[in-house]
N, C-alpha and C positions, 0 to 999 in steps of 0.2 A: 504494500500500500504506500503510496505518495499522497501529500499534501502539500498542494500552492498555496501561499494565503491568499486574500483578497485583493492585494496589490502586484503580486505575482502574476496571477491569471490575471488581473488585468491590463498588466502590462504585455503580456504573451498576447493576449487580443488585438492589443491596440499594435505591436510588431508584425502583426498580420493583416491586418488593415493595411497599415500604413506601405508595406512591401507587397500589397494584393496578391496575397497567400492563402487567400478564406478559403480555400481549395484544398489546400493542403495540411498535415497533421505533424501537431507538436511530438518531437521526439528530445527524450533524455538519456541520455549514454551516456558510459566512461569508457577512455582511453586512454592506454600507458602515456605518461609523459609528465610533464609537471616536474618540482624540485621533491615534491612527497613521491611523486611516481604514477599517479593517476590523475585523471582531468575530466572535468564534467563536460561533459560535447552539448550543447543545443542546438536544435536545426528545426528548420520546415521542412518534410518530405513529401511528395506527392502520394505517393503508396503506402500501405499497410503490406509488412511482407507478414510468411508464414510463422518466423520466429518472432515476431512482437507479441509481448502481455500488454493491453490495452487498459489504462485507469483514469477515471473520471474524476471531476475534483476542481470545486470553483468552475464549475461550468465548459472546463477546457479536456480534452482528451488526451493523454502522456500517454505516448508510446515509448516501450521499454525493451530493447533487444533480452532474450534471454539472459546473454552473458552478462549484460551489466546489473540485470535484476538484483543479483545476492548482494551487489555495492551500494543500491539504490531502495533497500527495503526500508519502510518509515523514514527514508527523508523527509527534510520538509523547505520545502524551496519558495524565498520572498523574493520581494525586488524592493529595494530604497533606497532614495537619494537623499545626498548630501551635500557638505560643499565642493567634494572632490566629481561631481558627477552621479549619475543613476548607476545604479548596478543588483545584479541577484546575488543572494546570498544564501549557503547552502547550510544549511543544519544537519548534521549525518550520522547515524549513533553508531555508522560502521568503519566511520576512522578509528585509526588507530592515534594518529596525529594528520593536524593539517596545518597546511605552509602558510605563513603570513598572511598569502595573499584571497587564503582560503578558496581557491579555484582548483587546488592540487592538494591531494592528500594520500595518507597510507593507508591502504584498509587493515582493519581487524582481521586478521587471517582466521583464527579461531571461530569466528563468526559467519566469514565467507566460507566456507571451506564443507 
């Protein structure tokens, strides 16, 4: 399970509007990289492939590759700005540690696993 808050999904809304994407589906994924070693990926995709778990939430649909599921269980993903700019930010009970910039982090392997 995932949760957006209410400023989260509406900003995901409003990135989809704005970039005329209404067509297409939010996806959240991790990929190696980062200074922790993993990285939240966001994208618009046009398709639903066969390996997505689809989750509902603030009114937006998260698609979740398989793989990244076990890194991505009860997160909880906002968006808020400040004076440095807008940005999301990620809550994740399955880091282990996360880097400063909280975009990259290590998972809990125990957890994953």
């Amino acid at each position: 399970m995932l949760q957006l808050t209410p400023s989260a999904a509406q900003e995901i809304k409003r990135l989809q509007h704005s970039r005329q994407l209404t067509r297409h589906h939010f996806r959240l994924a991790v990929r190696p990289g980062g200074c922790a070693g993993w990285l939240y990926h966001l994208d618009f995709v046009p398709e639903i492939t066969g390996d997505d778990l689809e989750y509902e939430s603030g009114g937006v649909t998260v698609l979740v590759d398989s793989q990244s599921a076990g890194y991505l269980h009860n997160l909880k993903l906002d968006y808020a700005e400040d004076l440095m700019g807008g940005g999301f930010r990620f809550t994740n009970p399955n880091a282990a540690q996360v880097c400063s910039c909280s975009l990259s982090f290590a998972p809990n392997l125990e957890k994953n696993l």
